[in-house]
mmCIF entry with sequence, helices, sheets and N, C-alpha, C, O atoms, coordinates in Angstrom:
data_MODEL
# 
_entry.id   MODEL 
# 
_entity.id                         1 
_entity.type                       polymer 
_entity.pdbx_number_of_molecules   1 
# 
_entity_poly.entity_id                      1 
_entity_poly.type                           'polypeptide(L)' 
_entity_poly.nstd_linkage                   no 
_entity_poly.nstd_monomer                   no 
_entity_poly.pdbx_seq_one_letter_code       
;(UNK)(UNK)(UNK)(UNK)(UNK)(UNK)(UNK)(UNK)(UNK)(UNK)(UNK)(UNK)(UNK)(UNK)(UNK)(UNK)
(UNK)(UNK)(UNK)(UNK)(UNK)(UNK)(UNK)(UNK)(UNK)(UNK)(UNK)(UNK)(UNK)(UNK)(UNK)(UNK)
(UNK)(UNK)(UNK)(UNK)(UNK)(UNK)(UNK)(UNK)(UNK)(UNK)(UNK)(UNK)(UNK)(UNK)(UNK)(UNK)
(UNK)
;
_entity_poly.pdbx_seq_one_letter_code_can   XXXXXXXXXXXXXXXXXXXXXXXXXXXXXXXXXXXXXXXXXXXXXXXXX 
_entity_poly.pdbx_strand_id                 A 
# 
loop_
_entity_poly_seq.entity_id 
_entity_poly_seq.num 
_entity_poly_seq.mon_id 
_entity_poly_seq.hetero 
1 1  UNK n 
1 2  UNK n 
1 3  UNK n 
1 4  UNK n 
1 5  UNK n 
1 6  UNK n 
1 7  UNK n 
1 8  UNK n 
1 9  UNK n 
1 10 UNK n 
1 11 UNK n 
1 12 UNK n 
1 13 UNK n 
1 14 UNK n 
1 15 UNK n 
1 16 UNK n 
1 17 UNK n 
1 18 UNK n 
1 19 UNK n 
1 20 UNK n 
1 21 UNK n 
1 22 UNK n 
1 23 UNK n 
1 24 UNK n 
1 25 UNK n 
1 26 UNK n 
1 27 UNK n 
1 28 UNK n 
1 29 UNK n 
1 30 UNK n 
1 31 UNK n 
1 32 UNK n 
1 33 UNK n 
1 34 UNK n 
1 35 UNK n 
1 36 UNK n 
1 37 UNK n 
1 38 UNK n 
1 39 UNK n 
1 40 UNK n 
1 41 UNK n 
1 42 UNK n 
1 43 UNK n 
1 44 UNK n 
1 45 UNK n 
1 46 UNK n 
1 47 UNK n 
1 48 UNK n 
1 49 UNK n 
# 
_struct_asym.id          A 
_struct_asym.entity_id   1 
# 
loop_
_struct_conf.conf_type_id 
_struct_conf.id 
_struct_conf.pdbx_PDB_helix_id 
_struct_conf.beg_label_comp_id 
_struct_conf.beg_label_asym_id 
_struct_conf.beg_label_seq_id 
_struct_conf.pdbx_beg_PDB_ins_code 
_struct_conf.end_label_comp_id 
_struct_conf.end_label_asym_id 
_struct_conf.end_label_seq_id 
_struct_conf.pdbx_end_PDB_ins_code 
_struct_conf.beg_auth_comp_id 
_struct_conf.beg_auth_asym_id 
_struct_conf.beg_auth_seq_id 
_struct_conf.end_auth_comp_id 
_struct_conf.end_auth_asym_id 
_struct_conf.end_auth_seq_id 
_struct_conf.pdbx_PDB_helix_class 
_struct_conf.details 
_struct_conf.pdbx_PDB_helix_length 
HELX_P HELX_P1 AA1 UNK A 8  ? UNK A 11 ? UNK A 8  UNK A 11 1 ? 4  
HELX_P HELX_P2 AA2 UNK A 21 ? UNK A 42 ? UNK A 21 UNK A 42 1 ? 22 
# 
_struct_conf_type.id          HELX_P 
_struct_conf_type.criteria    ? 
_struct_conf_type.reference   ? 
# 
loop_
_atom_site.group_PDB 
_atom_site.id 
_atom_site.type_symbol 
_atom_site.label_atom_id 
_atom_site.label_alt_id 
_atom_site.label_comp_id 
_atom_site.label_asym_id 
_atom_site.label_entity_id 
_atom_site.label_seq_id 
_atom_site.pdbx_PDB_ins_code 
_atom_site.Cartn_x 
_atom_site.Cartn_y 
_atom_site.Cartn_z 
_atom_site.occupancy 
_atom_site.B_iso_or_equiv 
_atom_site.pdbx_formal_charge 
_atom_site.auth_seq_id 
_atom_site.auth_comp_id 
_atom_site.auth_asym_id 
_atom_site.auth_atom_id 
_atom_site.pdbx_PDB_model_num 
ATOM 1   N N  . UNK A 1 1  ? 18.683  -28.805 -21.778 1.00 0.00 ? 1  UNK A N  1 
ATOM 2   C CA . UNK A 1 1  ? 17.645  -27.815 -21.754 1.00 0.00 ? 1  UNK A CA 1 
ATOM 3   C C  . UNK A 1 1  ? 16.959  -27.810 -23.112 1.00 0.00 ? 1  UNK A C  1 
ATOM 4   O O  . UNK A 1 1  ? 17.477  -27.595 -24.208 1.00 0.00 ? 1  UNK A O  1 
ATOM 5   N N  . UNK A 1 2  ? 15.733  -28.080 -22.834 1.00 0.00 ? 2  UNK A N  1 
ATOM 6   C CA . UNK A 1 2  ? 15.263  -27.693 -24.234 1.00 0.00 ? 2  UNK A CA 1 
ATOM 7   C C  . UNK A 1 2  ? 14.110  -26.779 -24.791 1.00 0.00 ? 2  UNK A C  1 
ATOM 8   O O  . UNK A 1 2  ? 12.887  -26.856 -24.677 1.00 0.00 ? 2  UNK A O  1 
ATOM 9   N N  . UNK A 1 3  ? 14.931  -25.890 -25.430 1.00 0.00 ? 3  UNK A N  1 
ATOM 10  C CA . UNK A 1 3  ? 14.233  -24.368 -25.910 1.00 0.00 ? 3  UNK A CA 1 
ATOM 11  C C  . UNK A 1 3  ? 13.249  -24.743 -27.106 1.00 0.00 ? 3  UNK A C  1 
ATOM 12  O O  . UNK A 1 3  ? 13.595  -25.555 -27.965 1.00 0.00 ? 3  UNK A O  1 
ATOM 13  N N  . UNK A 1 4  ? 11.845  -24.031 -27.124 1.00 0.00 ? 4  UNK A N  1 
ATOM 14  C CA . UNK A 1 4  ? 11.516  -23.633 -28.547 1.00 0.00 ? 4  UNK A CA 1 
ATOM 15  C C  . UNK A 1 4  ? 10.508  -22.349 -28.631 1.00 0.00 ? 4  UNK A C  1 
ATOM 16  O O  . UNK A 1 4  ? 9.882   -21.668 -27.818 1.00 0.00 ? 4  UNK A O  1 
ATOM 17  N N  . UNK A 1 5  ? 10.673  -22.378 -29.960 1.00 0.00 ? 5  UNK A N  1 
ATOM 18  C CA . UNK A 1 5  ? 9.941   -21.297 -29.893 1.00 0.00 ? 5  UNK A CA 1 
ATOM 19  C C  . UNK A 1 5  ? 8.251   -20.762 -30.006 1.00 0.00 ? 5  UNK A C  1 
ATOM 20  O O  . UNK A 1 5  ? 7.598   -21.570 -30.668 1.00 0.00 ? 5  UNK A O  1 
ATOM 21  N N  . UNK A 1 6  ? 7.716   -19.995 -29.677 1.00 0.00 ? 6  UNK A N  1 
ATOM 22  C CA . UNK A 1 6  ? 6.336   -19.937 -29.325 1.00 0.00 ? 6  UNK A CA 1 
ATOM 23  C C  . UNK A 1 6  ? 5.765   -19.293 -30.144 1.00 0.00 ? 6  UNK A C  1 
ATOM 24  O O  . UNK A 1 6  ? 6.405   -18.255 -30.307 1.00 0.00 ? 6  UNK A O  1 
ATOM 25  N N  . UNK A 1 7  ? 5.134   -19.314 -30.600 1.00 0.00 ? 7  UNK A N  1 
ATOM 26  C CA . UNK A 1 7  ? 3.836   -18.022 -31.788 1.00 0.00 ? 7  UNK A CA 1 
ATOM 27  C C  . UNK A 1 7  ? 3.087   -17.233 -30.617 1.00 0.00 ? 7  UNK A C  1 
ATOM 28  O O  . UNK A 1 7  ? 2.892   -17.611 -29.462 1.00 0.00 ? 7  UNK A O  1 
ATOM 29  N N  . UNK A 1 8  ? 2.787   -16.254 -31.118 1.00 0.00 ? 8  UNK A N  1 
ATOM 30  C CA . UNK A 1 8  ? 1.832   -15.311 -30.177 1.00 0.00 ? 8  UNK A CA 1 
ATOM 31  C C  . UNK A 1 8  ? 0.777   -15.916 -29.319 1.00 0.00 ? 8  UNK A C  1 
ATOM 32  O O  . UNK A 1 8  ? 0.617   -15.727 -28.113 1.00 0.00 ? 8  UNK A O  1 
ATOM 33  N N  . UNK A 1 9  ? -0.045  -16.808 -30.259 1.00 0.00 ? 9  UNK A N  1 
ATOM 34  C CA . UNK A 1 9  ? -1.148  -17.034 -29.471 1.00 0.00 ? 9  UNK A CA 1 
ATOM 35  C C  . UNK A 1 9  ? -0.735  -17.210 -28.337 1.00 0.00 ? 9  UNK A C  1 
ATOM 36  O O  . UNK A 1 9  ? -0.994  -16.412 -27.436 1.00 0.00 ? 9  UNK A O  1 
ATOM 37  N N  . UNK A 1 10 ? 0.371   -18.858 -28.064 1.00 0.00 ? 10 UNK A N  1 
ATOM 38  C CA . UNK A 1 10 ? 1.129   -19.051 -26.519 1.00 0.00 ? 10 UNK A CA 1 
ATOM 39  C C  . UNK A 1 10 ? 1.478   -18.285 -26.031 1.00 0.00 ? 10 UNK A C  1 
ATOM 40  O O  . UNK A 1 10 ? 1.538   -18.497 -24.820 1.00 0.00 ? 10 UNK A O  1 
ATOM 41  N N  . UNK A 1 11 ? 1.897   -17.062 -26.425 1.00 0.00 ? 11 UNK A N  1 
ATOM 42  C CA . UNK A 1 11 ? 2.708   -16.210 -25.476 1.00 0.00 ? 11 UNK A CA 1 
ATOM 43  C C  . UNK A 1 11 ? 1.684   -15.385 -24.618 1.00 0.00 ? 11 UNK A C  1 
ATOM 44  O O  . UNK A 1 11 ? 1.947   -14.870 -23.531 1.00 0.00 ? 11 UNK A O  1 
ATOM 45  N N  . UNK A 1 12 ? 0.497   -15.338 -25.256 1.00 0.00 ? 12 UNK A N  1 
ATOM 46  C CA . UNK A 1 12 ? -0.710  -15.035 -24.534 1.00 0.00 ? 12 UNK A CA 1 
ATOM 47  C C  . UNK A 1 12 ? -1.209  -15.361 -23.418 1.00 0.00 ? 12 UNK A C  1 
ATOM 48  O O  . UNK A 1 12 ? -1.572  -14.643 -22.488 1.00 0.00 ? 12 UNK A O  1 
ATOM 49  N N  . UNK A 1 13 ? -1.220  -16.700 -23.557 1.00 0.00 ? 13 UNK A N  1 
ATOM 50  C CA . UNK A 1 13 ? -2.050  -17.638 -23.243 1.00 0.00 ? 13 UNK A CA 1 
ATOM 51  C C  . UNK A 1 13 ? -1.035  -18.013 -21.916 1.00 0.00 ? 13 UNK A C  1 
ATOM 52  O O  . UNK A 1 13 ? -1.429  -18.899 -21.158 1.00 0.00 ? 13 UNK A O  1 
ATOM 53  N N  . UNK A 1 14 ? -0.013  -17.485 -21.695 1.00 0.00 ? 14 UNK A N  1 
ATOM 54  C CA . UNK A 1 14 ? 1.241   -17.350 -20.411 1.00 0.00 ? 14 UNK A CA 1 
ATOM 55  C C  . UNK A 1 14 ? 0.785   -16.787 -18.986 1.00 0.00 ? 14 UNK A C  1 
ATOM 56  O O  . UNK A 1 14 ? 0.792   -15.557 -18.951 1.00 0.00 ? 14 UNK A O  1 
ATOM 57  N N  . UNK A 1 15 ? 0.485   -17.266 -18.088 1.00 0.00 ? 15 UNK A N  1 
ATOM 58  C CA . UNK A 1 15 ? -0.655  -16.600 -16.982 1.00 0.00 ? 15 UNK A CA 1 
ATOM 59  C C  . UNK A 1 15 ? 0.763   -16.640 -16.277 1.00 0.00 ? 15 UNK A C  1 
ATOM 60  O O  . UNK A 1 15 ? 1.611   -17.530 -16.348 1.00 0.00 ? 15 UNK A O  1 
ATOM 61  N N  . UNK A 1 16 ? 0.801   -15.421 -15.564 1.00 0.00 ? 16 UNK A N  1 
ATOM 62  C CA . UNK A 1 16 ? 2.277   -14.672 -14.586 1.00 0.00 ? 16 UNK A CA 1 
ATOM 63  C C  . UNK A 1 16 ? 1.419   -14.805 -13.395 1.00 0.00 ? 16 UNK A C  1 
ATOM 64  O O  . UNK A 1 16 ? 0.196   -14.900 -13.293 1.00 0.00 ? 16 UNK A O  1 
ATOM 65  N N  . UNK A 1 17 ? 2.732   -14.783 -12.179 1.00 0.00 ? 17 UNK A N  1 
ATOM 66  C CA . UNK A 1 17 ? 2.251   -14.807 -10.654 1.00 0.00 ? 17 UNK A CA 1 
ATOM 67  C C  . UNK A 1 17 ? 2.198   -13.039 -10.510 1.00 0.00 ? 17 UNK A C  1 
ATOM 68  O O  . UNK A 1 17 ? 2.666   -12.391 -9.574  1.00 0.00 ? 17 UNK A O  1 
ATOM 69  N N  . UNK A 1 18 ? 1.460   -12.478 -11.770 1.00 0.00 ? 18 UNK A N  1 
ATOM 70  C CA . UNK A 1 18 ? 1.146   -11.331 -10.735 1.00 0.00 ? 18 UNK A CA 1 
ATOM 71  C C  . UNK A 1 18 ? 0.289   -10.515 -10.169 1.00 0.00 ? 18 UNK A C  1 
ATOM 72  O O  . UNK A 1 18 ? -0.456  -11.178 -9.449  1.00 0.00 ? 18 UNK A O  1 
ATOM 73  N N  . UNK A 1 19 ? 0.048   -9.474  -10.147 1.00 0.00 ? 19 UNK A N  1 
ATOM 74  C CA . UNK A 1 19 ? -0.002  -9.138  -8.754  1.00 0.00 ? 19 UNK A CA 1 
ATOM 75  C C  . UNK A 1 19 ? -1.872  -8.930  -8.859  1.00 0.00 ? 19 UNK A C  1 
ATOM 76  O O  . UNK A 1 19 ? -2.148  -8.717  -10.039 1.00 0.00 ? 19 UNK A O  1 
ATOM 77  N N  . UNK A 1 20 ? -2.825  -8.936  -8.199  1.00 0.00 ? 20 UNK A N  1 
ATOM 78  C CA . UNK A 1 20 ? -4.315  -8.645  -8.474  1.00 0.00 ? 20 UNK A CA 1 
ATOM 79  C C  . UNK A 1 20 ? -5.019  -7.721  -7.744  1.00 0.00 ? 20 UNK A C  1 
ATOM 80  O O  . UNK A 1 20 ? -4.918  -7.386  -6.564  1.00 0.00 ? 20 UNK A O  1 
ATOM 81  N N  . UNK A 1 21 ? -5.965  -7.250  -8.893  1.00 0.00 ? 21 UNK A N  1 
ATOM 82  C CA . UNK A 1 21 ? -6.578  -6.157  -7.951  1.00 0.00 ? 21 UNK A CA 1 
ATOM 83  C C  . UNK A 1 21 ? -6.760  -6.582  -6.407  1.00 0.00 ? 21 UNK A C  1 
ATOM 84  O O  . UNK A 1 21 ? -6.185  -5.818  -5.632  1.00 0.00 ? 21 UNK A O  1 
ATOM 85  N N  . UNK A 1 22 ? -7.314  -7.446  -5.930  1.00 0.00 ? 22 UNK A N  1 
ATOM 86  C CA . UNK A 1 22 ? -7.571  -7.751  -4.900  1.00 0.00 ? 22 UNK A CA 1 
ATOM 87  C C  . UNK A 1 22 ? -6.333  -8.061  -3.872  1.00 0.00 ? 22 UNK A C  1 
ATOM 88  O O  . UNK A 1 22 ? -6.508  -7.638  -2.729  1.00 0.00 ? 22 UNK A O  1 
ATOM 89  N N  . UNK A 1 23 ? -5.323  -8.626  -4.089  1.00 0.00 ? 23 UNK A N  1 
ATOM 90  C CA . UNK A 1 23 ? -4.313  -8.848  -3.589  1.00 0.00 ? 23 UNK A CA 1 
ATOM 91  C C  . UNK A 1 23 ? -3.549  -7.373  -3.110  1.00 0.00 ? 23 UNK A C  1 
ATOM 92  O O  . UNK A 1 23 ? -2.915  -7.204  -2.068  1.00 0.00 ? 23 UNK A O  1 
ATOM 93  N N  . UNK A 1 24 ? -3.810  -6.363  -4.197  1.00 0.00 ? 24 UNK A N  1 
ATOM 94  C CA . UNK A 1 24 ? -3.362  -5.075  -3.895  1.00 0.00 ? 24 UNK A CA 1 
ATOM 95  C C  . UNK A 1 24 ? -4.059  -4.436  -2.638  1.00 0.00 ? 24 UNK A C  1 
ATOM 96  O O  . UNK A 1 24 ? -3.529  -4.029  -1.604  1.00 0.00 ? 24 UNK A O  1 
ATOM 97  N N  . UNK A 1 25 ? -5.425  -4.456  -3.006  1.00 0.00 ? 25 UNK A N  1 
ATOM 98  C CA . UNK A 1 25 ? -6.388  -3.853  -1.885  1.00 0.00 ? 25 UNK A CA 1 
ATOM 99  C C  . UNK A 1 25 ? -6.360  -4.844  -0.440  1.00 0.00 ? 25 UNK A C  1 
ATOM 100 O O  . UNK A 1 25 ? -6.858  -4.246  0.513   1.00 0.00 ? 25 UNK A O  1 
ATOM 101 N N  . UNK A 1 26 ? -5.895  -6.166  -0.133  1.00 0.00 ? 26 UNK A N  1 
ATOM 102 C CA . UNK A 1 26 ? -5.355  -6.446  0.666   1.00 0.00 ? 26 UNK A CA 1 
ATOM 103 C C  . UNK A 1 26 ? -4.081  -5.679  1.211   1.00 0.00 ? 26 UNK A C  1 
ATOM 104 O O  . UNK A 1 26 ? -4.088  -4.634  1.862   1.00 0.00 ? 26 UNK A O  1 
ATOM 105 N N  . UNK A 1 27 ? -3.270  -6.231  0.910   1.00 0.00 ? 27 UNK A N  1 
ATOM 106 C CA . UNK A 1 27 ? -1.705  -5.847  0.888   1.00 0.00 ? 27 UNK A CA 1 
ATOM 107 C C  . UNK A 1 27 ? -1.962  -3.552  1.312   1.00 0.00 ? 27 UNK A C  1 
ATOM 108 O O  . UNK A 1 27 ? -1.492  -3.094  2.353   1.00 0.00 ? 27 UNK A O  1 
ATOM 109 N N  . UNK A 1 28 ? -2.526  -2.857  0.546   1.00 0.00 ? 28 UNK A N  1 
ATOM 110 C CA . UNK A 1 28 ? -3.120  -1.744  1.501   1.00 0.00 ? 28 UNK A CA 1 
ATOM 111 C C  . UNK A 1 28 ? -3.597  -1.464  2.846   1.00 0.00 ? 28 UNK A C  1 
ATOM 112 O O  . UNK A 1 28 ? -3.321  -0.566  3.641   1.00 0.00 ? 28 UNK A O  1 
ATOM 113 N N  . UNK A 1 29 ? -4.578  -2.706  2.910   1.00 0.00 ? 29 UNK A N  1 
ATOM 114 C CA . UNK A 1 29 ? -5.545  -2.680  4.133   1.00 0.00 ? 29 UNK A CA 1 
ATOM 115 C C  . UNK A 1 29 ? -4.410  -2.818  4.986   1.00 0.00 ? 29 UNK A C  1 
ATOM 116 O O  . UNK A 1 29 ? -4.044  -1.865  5.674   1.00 0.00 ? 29 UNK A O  1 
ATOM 117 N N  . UNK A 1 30 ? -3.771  -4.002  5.007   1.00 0.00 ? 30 UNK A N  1 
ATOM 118 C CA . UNK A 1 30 ? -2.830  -4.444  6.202   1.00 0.00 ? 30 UNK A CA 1 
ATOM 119 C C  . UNK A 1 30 ? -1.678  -3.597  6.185   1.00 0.00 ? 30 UNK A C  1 
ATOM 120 O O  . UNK A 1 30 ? -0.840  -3.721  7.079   1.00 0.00 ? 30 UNK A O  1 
ATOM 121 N N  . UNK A 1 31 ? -1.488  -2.489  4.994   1.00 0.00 ? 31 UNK A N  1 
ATOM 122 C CA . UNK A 1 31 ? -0.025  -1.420  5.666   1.00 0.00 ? 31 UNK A CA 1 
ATOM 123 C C  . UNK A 1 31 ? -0.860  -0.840  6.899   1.00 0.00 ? 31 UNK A C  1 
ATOM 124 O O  . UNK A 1 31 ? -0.707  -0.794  8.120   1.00 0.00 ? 31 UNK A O  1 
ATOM 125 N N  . UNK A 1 32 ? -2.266  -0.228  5.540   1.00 0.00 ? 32 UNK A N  1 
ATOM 126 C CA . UNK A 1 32 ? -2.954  1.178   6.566   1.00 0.00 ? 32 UNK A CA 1 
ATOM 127 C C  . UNK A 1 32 ? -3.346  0.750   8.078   1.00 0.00 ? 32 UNK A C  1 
ATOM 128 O O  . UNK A 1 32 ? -3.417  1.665   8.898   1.00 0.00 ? 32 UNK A O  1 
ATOM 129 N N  . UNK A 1 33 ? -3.589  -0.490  8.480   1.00 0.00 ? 33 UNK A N  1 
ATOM 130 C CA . UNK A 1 33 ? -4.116  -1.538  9.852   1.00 0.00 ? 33 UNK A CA 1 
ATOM 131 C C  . UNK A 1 33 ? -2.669  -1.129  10.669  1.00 0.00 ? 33 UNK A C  1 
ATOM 132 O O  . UNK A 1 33 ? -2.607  -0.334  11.607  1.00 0.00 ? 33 UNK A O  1 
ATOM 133 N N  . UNK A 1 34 ? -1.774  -1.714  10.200  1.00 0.00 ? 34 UNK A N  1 
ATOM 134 C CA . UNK A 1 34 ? -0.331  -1.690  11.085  1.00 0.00 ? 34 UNK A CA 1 
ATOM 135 C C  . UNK A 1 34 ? 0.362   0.347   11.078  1.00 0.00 ? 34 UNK A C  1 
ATOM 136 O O  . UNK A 1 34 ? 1.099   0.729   11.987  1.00 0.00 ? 34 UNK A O  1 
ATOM 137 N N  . UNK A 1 35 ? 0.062   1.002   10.292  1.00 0.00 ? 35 UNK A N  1 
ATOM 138 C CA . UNK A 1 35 ? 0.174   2.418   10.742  1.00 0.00 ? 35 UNK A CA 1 
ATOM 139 C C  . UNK A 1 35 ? -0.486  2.734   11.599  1.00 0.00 ? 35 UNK A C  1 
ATOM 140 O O  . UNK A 1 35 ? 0.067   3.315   12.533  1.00 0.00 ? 35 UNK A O  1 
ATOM 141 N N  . UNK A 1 36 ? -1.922  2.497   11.659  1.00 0.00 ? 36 UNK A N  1 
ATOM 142 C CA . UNK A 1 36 ? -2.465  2.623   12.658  1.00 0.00 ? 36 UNK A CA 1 
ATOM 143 C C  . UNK A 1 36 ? -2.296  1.995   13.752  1.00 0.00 ? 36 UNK A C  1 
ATOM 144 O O  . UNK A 1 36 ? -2.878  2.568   14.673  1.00 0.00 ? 36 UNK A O  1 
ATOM 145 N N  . UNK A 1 37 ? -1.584  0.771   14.162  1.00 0.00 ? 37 UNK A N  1 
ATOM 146 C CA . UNK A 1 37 ? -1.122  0.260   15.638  1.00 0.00 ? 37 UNK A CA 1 
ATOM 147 C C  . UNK A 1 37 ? -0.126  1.115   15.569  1.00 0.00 ? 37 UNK A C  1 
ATOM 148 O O  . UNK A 1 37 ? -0.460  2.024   16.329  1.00 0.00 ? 37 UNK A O  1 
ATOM 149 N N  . UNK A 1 38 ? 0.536   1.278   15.274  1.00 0.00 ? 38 UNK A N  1 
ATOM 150 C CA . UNK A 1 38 ? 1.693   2.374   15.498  1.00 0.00 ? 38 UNK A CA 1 
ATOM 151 C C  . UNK A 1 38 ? 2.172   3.583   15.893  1.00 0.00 ? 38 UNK A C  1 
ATOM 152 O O  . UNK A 1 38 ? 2.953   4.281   16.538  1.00 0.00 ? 38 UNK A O  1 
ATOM 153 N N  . UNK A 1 39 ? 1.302   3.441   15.175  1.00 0.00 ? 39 UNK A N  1 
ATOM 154 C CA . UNK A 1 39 ? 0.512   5.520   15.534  1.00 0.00 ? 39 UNK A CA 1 
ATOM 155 C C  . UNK A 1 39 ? -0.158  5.297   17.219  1.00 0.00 ? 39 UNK A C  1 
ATOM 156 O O  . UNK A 1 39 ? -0.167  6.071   18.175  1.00 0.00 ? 39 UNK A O  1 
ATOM 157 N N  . UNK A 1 40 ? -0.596  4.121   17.086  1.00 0.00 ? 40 UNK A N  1 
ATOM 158 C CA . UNK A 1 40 ? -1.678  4.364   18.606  1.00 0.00 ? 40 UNK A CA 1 
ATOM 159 C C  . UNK A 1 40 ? -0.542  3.781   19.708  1.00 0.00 ? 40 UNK A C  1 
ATOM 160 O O  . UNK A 1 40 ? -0.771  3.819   20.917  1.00 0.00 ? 40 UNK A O  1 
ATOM 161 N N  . UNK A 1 41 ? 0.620   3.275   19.189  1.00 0.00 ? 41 UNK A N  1 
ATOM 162 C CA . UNK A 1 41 ? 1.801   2.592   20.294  1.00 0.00 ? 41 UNK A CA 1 
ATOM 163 C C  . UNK A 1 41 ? 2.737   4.059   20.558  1.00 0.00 ? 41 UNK A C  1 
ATOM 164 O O  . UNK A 1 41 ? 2.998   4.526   21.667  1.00 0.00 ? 41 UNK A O  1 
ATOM 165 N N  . UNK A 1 42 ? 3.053   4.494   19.547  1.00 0.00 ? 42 UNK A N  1 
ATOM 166 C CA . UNK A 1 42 ? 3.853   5.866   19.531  1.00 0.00 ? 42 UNK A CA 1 
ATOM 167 C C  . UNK A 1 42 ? 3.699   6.762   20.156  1.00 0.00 ? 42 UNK A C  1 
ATOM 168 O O  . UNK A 1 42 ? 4.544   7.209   20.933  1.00 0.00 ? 42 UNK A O  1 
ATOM 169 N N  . UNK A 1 43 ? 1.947   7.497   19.850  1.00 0.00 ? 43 UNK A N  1 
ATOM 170 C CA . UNK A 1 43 ? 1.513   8.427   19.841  1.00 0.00 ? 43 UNK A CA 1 
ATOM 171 C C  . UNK A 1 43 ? -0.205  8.177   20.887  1.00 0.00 ? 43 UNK A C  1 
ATOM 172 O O  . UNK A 1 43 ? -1.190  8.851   20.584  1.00 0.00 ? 43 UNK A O  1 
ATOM 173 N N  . UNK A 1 44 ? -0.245  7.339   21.834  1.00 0.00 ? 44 UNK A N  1 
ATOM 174 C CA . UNK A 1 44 ? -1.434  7.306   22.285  1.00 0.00 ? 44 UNK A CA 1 
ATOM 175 C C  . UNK A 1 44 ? -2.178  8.442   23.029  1.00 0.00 ? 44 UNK A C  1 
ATOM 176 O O  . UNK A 1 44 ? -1.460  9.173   23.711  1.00 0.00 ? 44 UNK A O  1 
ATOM 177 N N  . UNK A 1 45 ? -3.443  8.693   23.007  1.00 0.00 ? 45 UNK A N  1 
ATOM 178 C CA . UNK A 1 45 ? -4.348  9.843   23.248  1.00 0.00 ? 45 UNK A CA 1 
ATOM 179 C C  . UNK A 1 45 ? -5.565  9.022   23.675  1.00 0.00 ? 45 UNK A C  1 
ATOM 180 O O  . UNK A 1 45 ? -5.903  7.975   23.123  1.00 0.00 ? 45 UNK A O  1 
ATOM 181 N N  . UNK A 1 46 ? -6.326  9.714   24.928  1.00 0.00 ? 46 UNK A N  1 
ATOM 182 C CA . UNK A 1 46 ? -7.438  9.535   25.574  1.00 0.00 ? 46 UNK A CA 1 
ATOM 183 C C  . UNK A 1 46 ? -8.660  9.318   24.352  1.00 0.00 ? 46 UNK A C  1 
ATOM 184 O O  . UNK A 1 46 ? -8.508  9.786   23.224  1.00 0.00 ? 46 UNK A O  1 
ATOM 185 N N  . UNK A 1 47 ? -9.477  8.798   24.621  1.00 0.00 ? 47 UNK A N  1 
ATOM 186 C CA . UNK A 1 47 ? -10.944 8.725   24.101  1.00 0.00 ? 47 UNK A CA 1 
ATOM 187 C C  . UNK A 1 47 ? -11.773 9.329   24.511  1.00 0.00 ? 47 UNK A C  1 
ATOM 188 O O  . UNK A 1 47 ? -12.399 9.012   25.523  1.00 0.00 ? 47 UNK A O  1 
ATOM 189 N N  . UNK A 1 48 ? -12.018 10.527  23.706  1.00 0.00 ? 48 UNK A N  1 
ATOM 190 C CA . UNK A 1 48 ? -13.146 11.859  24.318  1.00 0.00 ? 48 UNK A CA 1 
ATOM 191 C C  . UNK A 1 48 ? -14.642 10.978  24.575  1.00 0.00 ? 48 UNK A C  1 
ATOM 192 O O  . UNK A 1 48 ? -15.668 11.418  24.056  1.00 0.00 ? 48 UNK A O  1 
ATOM 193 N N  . UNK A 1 49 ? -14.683 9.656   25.447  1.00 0.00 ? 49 UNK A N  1 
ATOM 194 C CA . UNK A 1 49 ? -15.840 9.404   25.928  1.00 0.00 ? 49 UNK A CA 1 
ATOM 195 C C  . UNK A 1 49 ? -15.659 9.276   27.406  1.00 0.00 ? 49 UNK A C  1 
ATOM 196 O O  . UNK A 1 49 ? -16.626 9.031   28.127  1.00 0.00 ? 49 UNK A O  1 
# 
């Protein structure tokens, strides 16, 4: 294994798998999408048309 060590700049310059605005506002859409099948499998009600 071979270790060394990094100065700041690199440690910066380190791009992580995480998480993005957009990926968040996905990952929302599709809870709030699947509560709502759920709600309508659980709990179904007529359409006042």
């Amino acid at each position: 294994m071979n270790i060394r060590k990094m100065n700041d700049e690199q440690l910066e310059r380190i791009k992580g798998g995480g998480v993005t605005v957009w990926t968040g506002i996905a990952i929302t859409a599709i809870v709030i999408f699947l509560s709502g099948v759920i709600e309508g499998i659980t709990n179904p009600k007529r359409c006042n048309g």
